[in-house]
N, C-alpha and C positions, 0 to 999 in steps of 0.2 A: 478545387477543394475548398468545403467551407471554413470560415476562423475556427470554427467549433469543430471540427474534423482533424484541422490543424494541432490547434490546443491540444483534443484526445491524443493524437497522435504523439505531442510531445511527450504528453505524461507516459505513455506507455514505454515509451523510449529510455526514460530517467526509470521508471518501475524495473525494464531489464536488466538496468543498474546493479541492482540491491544484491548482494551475494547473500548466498543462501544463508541459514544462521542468522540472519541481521533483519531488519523492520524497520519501516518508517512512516509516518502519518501523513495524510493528506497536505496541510498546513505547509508542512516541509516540501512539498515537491511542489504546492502552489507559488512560495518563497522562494524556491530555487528557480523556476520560471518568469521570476518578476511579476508575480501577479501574488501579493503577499494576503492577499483576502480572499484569494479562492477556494480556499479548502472542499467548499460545497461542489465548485465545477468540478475537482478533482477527483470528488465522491462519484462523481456524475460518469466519469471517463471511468471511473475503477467500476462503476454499477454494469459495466459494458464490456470490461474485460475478462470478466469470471468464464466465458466462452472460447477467449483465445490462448491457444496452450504455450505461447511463446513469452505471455504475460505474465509475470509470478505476483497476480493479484494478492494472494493470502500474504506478502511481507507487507502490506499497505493499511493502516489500521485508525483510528483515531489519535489524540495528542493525547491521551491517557494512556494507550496500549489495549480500549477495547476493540473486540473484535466486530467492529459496525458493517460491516460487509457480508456480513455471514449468511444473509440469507440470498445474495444472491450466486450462491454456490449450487452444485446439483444437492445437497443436502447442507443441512444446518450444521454440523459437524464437521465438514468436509474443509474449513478453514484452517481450524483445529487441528486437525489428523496433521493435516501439512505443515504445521507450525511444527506441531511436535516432532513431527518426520524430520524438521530438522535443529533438533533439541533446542525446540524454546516452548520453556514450562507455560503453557496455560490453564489457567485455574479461573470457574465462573466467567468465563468469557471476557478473561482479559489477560494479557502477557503479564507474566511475573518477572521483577526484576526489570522493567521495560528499560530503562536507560542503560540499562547493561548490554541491550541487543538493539539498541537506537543507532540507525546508519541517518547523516543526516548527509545531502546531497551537497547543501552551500559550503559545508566543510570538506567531505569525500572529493568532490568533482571539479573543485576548485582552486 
């Protein structure tokens, strides 16, 4: 397996994490990895998992609460829908409230 398979693989692991209701940004799961600058790789592993159903891509979002993943959903919406599905308010394509529904891993899993 390659590092970069590896890595994916962590991130998905820490993503299964996130209980439903709750969100967390790339940054935070690059930081909880020890690799505190990653955010972009972590973007990279989420650009990858919008196809695995075990992945709950849509809680994984930027450090502001937009919804920067959205387009690789089967629909631009389809992020959204599942936000909502589980009642967190999005408005203009970014979580409302965001630190009210911020799970962060170094604190949660630690």
């Amino acid at each position: 397996m390659s590092q970069r398979s590896s890595f994916f693989q962590d991130v998905y692991e820490v993503v299964m994490l996130i209980p439903p209701g709750r969100v967390t940004s790339y940054g935070a799961i690059g930081k909880y990895l020890g690799m505190s600058s990653s955010a972009r790789m972590v973007g990279w592993a989420m650009n990858s998992a919008h196809t695995l159903p075990h992945v709950p891509a849509h809680r994984v979002v930027n450090r502001i609460g937009v919804l920067t993943g959205k387009f690789f959903f089967e629909t631009p919406n389809r992020m959204q829908e599942l936000l909502e599905a589980e009642n967190i308010e999005v408005a203009n394509d970014q979580i409302q409230n965001f630190t009210d529904f911020f799970w962060d891993p170094v604190k949660e899993l630690l």
